[in-house]
N, C-alpha and C positions, 0 to 999 in steps of 0.2 A: 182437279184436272179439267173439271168442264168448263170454270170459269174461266181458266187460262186458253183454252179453245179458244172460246168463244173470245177472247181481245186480239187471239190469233187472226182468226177468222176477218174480226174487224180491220183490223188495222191491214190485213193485204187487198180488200177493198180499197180503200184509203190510200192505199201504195197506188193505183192502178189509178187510180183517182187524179192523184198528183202528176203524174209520168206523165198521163192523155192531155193534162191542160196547159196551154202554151202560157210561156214565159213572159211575166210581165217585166216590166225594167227595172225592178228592182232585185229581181230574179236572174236579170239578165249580166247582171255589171259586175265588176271584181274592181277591187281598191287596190292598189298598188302604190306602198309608200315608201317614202326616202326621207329620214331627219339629215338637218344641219343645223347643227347646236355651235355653244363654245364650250372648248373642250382644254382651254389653257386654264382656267380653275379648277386649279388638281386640292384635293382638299384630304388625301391621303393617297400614299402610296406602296407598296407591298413588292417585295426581292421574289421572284422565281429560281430556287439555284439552281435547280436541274439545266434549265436553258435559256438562264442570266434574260430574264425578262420582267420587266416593270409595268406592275398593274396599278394604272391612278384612278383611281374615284376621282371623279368631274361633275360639274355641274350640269354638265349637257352629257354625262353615258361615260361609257368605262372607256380609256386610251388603253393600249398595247404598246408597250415601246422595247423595241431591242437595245437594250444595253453596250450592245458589242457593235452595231453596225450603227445607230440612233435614225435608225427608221424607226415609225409609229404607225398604228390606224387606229382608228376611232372606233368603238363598236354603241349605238344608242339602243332603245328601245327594240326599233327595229330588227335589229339583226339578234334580240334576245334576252337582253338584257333588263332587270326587273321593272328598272327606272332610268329616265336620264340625270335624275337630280340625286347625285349617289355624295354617301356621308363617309365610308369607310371601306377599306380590302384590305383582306386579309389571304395569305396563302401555307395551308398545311404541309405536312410531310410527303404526302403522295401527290404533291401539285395540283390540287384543286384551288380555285379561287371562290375564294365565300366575297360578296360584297352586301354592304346595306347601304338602305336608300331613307331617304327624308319621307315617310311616310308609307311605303308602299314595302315595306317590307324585306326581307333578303333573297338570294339567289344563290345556289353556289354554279360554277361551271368546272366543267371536267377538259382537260383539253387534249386530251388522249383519242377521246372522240367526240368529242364539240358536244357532247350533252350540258341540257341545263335540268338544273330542277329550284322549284322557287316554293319561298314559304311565303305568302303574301299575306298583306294586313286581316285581309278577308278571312284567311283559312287558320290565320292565330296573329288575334288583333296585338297582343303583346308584342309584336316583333316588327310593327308598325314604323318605327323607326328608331335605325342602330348606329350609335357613334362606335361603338370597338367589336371588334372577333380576334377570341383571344381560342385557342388551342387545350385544351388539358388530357390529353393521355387521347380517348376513343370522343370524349364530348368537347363538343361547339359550344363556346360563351358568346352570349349575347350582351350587350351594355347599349340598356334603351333608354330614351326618351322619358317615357313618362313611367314604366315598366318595371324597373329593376334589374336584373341579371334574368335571361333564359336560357337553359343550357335543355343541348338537343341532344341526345344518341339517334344514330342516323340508324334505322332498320336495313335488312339486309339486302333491298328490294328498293332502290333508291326512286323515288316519285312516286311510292304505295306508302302513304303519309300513316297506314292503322298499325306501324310497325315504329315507325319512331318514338320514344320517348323524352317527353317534355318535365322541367324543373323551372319554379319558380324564385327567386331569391327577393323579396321585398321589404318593405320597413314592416312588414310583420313578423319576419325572420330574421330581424337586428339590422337591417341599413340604414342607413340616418336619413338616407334620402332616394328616392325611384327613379331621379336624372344622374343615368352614370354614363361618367363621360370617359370614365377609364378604367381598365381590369389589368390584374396583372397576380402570377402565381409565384411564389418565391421559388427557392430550391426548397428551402425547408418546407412548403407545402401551406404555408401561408397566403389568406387571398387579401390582396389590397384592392381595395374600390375607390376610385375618385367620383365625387359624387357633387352635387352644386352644393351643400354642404358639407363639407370639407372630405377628408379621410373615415373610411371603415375597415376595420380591417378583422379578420378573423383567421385565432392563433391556431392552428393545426395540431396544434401537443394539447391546448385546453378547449377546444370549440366556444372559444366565447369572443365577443364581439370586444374594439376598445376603438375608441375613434379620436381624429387629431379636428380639433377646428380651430378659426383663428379666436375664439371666447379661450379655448383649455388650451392650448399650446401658441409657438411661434411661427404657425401654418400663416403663407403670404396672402392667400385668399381662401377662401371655401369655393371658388369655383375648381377644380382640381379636373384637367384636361391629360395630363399625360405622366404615367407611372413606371420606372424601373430598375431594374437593378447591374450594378456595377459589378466587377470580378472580382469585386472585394468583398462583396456581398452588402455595401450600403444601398438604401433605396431613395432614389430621386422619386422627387416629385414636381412636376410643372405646375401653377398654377396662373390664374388668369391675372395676375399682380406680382410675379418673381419666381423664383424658382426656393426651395425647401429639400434636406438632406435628411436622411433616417437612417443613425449610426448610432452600436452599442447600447441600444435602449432608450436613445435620444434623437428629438427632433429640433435639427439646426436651421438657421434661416442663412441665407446668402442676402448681402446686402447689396445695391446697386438696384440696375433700372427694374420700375412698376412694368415689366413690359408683361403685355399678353403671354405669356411662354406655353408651344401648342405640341412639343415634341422631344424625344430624349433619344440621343443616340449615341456608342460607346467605341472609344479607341481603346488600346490597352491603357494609357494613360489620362485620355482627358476626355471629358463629354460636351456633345454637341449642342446647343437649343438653339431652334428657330422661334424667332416671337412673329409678331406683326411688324418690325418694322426695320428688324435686323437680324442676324445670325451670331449668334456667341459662343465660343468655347471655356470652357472651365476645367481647370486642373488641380490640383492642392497646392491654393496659395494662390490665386491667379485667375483673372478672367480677360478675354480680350473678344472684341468686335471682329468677326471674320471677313462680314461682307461689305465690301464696300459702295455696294447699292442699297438703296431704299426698299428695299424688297420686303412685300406682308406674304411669310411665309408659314404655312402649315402644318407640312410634314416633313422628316427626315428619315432616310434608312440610309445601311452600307452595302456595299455590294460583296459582293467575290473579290476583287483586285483592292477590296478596302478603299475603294472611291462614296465618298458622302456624296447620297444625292438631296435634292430639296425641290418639295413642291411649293415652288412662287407662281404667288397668284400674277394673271397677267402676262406670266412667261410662258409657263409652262415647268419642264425640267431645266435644272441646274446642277452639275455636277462637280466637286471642288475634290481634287487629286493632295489627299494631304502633308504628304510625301514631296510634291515637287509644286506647293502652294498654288497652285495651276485653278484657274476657275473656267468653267464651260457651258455655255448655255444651249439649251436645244427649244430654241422656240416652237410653239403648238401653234400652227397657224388656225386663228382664230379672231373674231371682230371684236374690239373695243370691249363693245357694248352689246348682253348677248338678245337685249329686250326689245322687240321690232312694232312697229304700231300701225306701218303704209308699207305695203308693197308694190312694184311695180316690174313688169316686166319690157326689157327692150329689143330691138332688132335681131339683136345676136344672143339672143334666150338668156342672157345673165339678168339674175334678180339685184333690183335696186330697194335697199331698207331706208324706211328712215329709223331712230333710236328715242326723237322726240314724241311732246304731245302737249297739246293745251289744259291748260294756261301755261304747263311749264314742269320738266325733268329737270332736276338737277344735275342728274348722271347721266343726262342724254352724251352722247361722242358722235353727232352729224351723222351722215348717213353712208351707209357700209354696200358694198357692190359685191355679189356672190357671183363668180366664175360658178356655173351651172355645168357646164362639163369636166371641169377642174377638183371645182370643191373647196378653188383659193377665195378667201375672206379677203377684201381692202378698202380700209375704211379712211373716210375723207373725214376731216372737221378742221375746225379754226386756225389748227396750231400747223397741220401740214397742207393745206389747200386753200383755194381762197373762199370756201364757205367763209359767212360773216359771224355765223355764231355755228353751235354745234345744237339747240332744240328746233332737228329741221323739223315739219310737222305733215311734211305728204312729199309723194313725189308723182311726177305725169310724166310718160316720155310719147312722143308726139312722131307721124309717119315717117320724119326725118329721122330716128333716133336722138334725137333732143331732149336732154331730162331736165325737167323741170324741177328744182328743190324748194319746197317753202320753208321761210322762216320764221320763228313766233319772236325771238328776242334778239337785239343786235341790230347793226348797222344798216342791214340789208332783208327787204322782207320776199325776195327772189332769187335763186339762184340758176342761170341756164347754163349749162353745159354741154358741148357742141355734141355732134356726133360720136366723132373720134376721143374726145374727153380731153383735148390738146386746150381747148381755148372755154375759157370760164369768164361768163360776164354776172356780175350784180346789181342788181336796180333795187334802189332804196329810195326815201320820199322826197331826199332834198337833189340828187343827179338823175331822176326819170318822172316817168308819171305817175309813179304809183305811190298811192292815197298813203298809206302806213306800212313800217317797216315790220309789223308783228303778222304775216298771214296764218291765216287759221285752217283755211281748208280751200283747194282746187278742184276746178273739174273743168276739162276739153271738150269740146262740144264737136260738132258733124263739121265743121267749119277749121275747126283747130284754133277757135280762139281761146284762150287761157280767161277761165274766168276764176276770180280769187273774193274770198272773205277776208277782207283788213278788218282788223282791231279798231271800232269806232267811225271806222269812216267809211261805211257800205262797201260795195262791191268793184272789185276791178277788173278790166278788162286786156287781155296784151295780145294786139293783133302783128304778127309778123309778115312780113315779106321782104326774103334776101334778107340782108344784113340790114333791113330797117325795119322799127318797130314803132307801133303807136296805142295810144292808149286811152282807155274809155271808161271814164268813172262812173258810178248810178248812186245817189246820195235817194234820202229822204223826202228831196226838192228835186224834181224836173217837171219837164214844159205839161208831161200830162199826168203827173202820179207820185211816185215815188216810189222807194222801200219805206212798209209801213214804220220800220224801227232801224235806227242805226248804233243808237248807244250802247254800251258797254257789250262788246261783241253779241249783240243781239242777233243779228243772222247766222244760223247753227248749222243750214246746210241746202242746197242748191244741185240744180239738176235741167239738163237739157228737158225739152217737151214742145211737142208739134212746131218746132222750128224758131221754139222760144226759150225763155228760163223761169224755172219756179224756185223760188224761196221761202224757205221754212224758218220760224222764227221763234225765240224761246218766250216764254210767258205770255204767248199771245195767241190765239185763236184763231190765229189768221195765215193765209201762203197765199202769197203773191205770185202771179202771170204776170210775167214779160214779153209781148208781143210783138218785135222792135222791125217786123216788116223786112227785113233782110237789108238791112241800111244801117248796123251797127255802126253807131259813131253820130247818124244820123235822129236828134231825139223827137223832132217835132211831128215822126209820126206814129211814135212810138204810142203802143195800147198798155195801160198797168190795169190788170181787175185784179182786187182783193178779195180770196176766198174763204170761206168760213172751215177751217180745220175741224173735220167730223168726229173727232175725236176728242177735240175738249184744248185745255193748253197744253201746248208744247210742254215736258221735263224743261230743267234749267242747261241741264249740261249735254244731252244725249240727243241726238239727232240725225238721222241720214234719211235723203229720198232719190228715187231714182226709178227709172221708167224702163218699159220691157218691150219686146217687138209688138205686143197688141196694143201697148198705147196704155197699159193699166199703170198706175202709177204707187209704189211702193214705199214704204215709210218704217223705219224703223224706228224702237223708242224704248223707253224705260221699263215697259210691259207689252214688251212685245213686238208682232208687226201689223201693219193693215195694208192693207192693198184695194184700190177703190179704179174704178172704170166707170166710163160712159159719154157718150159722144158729145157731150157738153161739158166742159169742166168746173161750169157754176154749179152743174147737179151730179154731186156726189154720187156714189151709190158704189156700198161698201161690197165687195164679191163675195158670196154666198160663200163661199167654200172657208176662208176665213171665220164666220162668223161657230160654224161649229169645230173649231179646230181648238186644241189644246196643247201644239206642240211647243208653242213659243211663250204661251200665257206667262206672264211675268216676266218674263226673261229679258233683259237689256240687249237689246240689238246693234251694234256698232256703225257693220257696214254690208251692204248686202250688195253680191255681183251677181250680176242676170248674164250668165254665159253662152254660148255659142248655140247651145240647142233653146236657149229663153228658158232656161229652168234657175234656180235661185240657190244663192248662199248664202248663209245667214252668219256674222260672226258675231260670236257674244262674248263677254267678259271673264262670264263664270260659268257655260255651260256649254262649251265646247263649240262644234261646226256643224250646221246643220245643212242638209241637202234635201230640195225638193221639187221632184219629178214635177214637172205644169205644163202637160198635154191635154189635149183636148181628149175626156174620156178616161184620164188618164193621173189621179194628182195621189202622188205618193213620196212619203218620206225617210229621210234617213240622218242617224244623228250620231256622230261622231265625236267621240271622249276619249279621255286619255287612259282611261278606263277601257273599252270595250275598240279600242283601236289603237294607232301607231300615231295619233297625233301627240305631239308634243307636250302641250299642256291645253289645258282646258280654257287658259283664257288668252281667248281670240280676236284680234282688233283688225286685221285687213286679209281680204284675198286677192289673189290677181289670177288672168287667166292666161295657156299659152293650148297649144298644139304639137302634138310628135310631130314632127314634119313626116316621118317612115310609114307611120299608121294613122294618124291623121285621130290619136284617141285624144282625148279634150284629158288635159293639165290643170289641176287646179294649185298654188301658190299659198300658203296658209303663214301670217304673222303673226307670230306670237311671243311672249313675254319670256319663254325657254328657248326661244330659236326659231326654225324656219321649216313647215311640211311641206314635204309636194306628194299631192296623190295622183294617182294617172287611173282615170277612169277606165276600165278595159272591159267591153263590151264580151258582153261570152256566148255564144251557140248551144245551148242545152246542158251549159254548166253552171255552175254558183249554185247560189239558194234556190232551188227548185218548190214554189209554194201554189198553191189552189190560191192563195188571196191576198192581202198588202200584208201579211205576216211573214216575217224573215230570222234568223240567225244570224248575230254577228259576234265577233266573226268567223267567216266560213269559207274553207275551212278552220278548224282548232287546229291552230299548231304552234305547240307548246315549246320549240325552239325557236320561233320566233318572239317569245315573252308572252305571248298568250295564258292567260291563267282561266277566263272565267269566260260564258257564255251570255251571249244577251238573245233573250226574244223579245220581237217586237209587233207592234201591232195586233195585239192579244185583247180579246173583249174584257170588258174592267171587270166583271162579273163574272168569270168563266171556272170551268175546273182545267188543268192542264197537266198533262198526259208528254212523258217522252219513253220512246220505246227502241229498244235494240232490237235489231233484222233479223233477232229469232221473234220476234213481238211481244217480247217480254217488258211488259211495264219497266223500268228504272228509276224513275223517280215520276212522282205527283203533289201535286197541289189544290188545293179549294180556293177562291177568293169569289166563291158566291156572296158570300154573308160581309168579308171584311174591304174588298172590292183590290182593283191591281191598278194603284198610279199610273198614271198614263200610258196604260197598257203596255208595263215590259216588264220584263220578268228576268232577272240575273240568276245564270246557277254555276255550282262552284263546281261542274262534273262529277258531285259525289251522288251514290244512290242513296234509297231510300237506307240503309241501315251505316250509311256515314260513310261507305268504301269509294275510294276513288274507280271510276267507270273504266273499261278497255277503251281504246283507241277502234276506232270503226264507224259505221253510218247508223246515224240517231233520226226520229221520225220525232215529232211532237204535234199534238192536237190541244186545242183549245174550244172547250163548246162552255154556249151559254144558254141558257131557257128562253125558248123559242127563236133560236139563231141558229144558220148556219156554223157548222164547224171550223174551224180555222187549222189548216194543216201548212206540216211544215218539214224541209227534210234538212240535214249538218253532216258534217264528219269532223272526228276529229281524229290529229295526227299524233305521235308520240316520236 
């Protein structure tokens, strides 16, 4: 009793402590995000019959689509959902929608009252990631990845996980193999497994296992994708090379196309298969091609009215009436191409993507233009606009609304499109000035000249005025200098500074000052000094720099960033604050945009968005994952910045490989994370319908014990990391207490002390 006092005692000190001290900015700000994903790769789909509604698993978040009316919406991350990169949906008898995701685990939702509850990788790493949710009586099947079968009974107390129970099915328990790509129960009580090793099956009258591969039987492949049964009671089997029949104690093969076969769906008479690259039906005695598009399709189910639908990638929904032979498409408006690498924003707040990258995307589809208040996708490339290729590789849009599009491969190494988007002109190397048709990277200077990195042939320059343009090339040879390297795209990356340009260069030790005296075009008075790069050489591939209102000059790189100041630019001198910092250490840096207030963004490949406060007095960070936030995916290649016009809160633009973020920073008055020191909770609050699963602290001494307590001051959960130490001071928890139960919904306090340090306090709430 006294001990608990006395943490009583403690900790409302500590309460009083945090309240009296004003909010720093990291304390002060609230993230508010929005995904746009693509949401037309539907890669399974699931019948609601209660209220004829179609749930698709997407690669960008779960669609909703009405059946009766063919309205849709989107739901991603954001609005709850476990994952945007979802594998399968499933929906029971009482209308819940169970879905799984490629790696993060399952969700079901309720939609009776919009509850979610989520099993994530974290909390039962098995269920990591699920191709099928199959149904049997009161238990949930699972068909995982690397797993086996997991079947849940759901407690009676739905998101108090010490009431569920879990069952494993593995190649310990007779499956031939732990990638099961399909389940299915018979009537007789039979379970059939499709597995990347053919068939397992287990007989119901004798509990013993007997399996089909294509060694021991006339199984078309051993990847076996989709399992079921006919009213005859034979069992199809789809597999990754044909389709296969299980009748009377036998297993037949169907002959005809090797196709992918990814789904099985039943009329009274004949069954349906979508492969990848057609749609077939099959009756006794008979098969025919249905569709007569090239369609690589996934899924199929029936509805209510007996209409086949079909998730085609690209499309979206397809729905064929087979009764009055009728085919219907319901396109999911969505871009091309869902993978962004440049953003840009222009006059009228619509995002411009590009889908390229150097040296070169195969799958790039040019660059896609996001109505920002719409939410409409429309993408431009080769085949419908006059882009010249479709790997654009950045875009600039200029005071006019002017976008600029670069190109790495094709006819054309520029693409400008007017304001209004009515008139599109291309400059390539043999009908303008510019050096080569492959550009690699741009940047607009205070001036609004267009400066650009060509493939081989150094730097170009496009100065406009009205409809006439001219242009200024800078080689290796000029009157007073040169670029130190111009071969094989040797210049990686370029940046405005004191009313000149610096250039970064790969293999070489060196960045180049441009000093051209405000006489652009002009070279003979032009100053080149070569500076020695304090950093060693240049990475081969990775490169960005860019400068800030103090004139510091910034660098990203393969390990990280550096940032370097001083009123001379021959004498380096790297900024203290940098040298003890371990946020970025190792990390590949892409692109980094110094925003409105001069603070920094950092995007990385594989480690999310990082944000950092750079006030005077003032330098504190924040790190952003697809984990412990609403961003998308983790790997990050460009930001852009815009403005609420209404509240005037600073927009950040985030591109990435799954789509597109926007956060809108929102300043808060004595709300958010409420902390004594650069220690924070994210996110905060916890709210678990928004996809929230886990808690991050941040800024925690490496060395410290860590203390979180509920607003009676009850300890809840603790930690040591004196002796084993805490990575870069953050700390993930899964909301369970110290004896494994999931925590109430309410306000959490957490403390962090280390030997001979101030305390680190901190406060959360979370939602239910």
């Amino acid at each position: 009793m006294g001990k608990s006092r006395r943490i009583r005692t403690a900790l409302y000190f500590i309460f009083l402590a945090i309240v009296a001290v004003p909010l720093t900015s990291q304390s002060g700000n609230e993230f508010l995000w929005t995904s746009y994903t693509k949401l037309d790769h539907v890669r399974s789909i699931g019948f609601s019959p209660q209220d004829h509604i179609i749930w698709c698993a997407t690669t960008g978040g779960l669609l909703r689509f009405d059946a009766d009316s063919g309205s849709y919406e989107g739901w991603t991350h954001v609005e709850g959902v476990i994952s945007n990169n979802l594998l399968t949906v499933s929906i029971n008898d009482a209308g819940h929608v169970w879905i799984g995701s490629e790696g993060d685990g399952v969700c079901r939702y309720n939609p009776s009252d919009s509850s979610w509850v989520y099993y994530t990788a974290d909390f039962r790493e098995a269920v990591g990631t699920v191709h099928e949710i199959i149904f049997n009586e009161e238990e949930i099947w699972f068909g995982t990845k690397e797993n086996g079968i997991q079947t849940l009974i759901e407690g009676s107390d739905p998101g108090d996980y010490l009431d569920d129970a879990w069952m494993s099915y593995t190649v310990r328990n007779g499956l031939s193999d732990n990638m099961v790509r399909a389940l299915f129960i018979t009537d007789a009580g039979d379970w059939w497994v499709g597995t990347d090793e053919g068939v397992s099956v287990l007989s119901h009258e004798t509990d013993e296992w007997s399996y089909f591969t294509t060694e021991n039987s006339v199984l078309r492949h051993n990847q076996v994708n989709a399992i079921a049964q006919d009213r005859l009671g034979r069992i199809w089997i789809a597999t990754r090379s044909g389709l296969n029949r299980y009748e009377q104690g036998k297993m037949i093969a169907f002959s005809g196309p090797s196709r992918n076969m990814r789904a099985i769906a039943f009329d009274d008479t004949f069954a349906v298969i979508p492969t990848n690259s057609a749609i077939y039906r099959y009756w006794n005695g008979g098969r025919e091609v249905l569709s007569q598009s090239d369609w690589d399709c996934y899924d199929v189910m029936r509805d209510h009215n007996n209409n086949f639908w079909f998730a085609v990638d690209g499309v979206g929904l397809v729905r064929w009436d087979s009764e009055s032979d009728e085919w219907t498409e319901f396109p999911i408006n969505a871009p091309e191409y869902g993978s962004f690498f440049h953003i840009a924003i222009d006059k009228n707040r619509d995002a411009w993507l590009t889908t390229g990258r150097r040296p070169g995307n195969p799958e790039a589809r040019g660059v896609v233009k996001l109505d920002t208040e719409s939410g409409i996708w429309k993408t431009f490339h080769r085949d419908n606009s006059m882009l010249p290729g479709n790997n654009c590789t950045g875009v600039v849009v200029d005071s006019q609304n002017r976008k600029f599009i670069g190109n790495y491969n094709g006819p054309g190494g520029l693409t400008l499109i007017s304001s209004d988007e009515t008139e599109w002109r291309v400059f390539d190397a043999t009908t303008s000035g510019i050096s080569n048709s492959a550009n690699l990277e741009m940047h607009l200077d205070d001036q609004e000249n267009l400066w650009m990195i060509s493939y081989t042939a150094g730097i170009d320059v496009l100065q406009i005025s009205g409809n006439d343009t001219n242009w200024v090339s800078f080689t290796g040879n000029e009157p007073n200098g040169g670029l130190s390297d111009t071969e094989d795209a040797a210049t990686i990356a370029l940046s405005s500074y004191n009313g000149g340009m610096l250039f970064m260069y790969r293999r070489l030790e060196t960045i180049d000052f441009l000093d051209y005296n405000n006489t652009l075009g002009y070279k003979y008075d032009d100053q080149w000094e070569g500076l020695p790069f304090p950093m060693g050489t240049m990475p081969e591939d990775i490169g960005f720099i860019t400068t800030d209102a103090n004139n510091e000059i910034w660098i990203g790189t393969q390990n990280g960033i550096a940032a370097f100041s001083g009123s001379d630019i021959s004498e380096w001198s790297i900024d203290e604050k940098w040298e003890n910092s371990t946020n970025l250490l190792g990390v590949t840096v892409n692109h980094i945009l110094v925003d409105q207030d001069n603070n920094k963004w950092f995007s990385t490949p594989e480690n999310g968005l990082h944000y950092f406060i750079d006030r005077p007095g003032e330098k504190e960070w924040y790190h952003f994952t697809h984990e412990n936030s609403m961003l998308v995916s983790n790997e990050v290649y460009w930001t852009a910045e815009d403005k609420d016009p209404a509240t005037g809160n600073l927009i950040i633009w985030v591109a990435t490989v799954q789509g597109v973020s926007r956060v809108e920073v929102q300043p808060q008055d004595g709300g958010g994370e409420i902390s004594s020191s650069s220690a924070y909770a994210y996110p905060n609050p916890f709210d678990a319908r928004k996809g929230h699963y886990r808690i991050t602290l941040v800024g925690l001494p490496t060395k410290s014990v860590v203390n979180i307590f509920n607003v009676a001051g009850d300890v809840v959960r603790d930690w040591s990391f004196k002796f084993t130490g805490l990575e870069n001071g953050e700390l993930t928890w899964d909301l369970k207490n110290n004896s494994g139960a999931r925590v109430a919904p309410g306000i959490y306090f957490f403390t962090a002390t280390e030997i001979n340090e101030p305390t680190v306090t901190g406060k959360f709430a979370i939602l239910r």
